[in-house]
N, C-alpha and C positions, 0 to 999 in steps of 0.2 A: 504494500500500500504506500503511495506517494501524496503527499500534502500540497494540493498547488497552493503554494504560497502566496500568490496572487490574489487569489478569492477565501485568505484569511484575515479577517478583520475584527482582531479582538478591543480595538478601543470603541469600534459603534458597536458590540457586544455590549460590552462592559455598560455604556450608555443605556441601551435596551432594557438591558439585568437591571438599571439605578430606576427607569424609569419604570418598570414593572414593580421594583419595590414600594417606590414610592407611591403607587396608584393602590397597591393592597395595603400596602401599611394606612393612606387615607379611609380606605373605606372601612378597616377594620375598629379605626380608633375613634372615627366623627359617624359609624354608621352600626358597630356591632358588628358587620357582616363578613364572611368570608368571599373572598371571591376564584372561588368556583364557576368557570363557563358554564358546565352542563349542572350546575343547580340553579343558577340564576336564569340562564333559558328554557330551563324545566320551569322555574315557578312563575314562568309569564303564561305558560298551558294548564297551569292553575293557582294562578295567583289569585291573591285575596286582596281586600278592598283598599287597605292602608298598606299593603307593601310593591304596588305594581309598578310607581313613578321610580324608585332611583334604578329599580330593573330596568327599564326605559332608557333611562338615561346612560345606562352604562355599557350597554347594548348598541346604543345612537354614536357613545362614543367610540365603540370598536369599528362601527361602520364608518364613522365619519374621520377616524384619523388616517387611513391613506387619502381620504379624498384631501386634506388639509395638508398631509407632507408633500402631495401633487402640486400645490401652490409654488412652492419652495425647491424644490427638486425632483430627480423623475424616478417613477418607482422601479424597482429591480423588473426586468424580464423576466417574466414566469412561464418556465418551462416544463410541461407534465408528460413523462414519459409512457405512462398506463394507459391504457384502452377507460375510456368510460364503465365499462361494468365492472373491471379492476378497482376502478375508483368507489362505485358504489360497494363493492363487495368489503373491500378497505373501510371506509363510514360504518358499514352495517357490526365490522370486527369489533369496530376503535366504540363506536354504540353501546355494543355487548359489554365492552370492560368497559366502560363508564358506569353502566349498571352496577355489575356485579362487583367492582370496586369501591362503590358510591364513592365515587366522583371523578373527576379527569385529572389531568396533567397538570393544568393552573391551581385546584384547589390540594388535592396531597401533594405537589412538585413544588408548589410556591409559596402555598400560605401554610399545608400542613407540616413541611420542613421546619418551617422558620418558628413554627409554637413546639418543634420535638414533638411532634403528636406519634405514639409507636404505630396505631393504624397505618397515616401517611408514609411515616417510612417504611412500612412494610409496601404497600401500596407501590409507591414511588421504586423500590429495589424490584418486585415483581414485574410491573412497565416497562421498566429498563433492561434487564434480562429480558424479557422477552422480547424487546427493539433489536436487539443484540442479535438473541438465538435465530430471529426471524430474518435480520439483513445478509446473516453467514448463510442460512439456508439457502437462501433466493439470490445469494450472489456468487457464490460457491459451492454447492450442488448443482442446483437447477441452472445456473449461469444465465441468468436472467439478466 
């Protein structure tokens, strides 16, 4: 395995990582709330009467921040090598452990690291091993 060095960019990481912090540490501390993708999108398919706006809002802001770095800069090339039902079949996986995890990558990877929660990191180590076990198979068996 070779590293293009070119397309390594650990300071607008590093950036990303501050800004990601800083958006759950807000909503944790001015709101109670974890932020979880797939529970905050979950609770807009049944949300209740006093909690639907900062879901909203937070949702608006996922949407609306490339269109706003679009202002300023042009956004990466996105490149999708899968077939469409690859893609679907992928969502339907990534769905599955959402469920049976209760919750995704944002809420045990970002917010339940950062309170030591042992679910999360179990959570989080399961995820990861299986990104892992999953990209050897499919790049290295199957040679995909």
């Amino acid at each position: 395995m070779l590293i293009n060095w070119s397309q390594f960019t650990p300071w607008s990481a590093l950036a990303g990582g501050a800004v990601i912090g800083m958006a759950v540490a807000i909503l944790v501390l001015f709101n109670g709330r974890i932020a979880g993708i797939s529970g905050i999108l979950g609770g807009l398919f049944k949300a209740q009467k006093d909690d639907i706006d900062w879901r909203i809002a937070f949702v608006s802001g996922l949407i609306a921040a490339p269109l706003v770095w679009q202002l300023f800069l042009s956004l990466p090339a996105i490149r999708i090598d899968g077939s469409y039902a690859m893609m679907a079949m992928a969502g339907l996986v990534v769905g599955l452990g959402t469920r049976y995890g209760s919750g995704c990558t944002s809420g045990h990877g970002v917010c339940g690291l950062s309170r030591l929660s042992p679910r999360s990191i179990v959570a989080t180590l399961v995820f990861m091993g299986t990104g892992f076990v999953t990209v050897y198979v499919i790049r290295h068996i199957f040679q995909i």
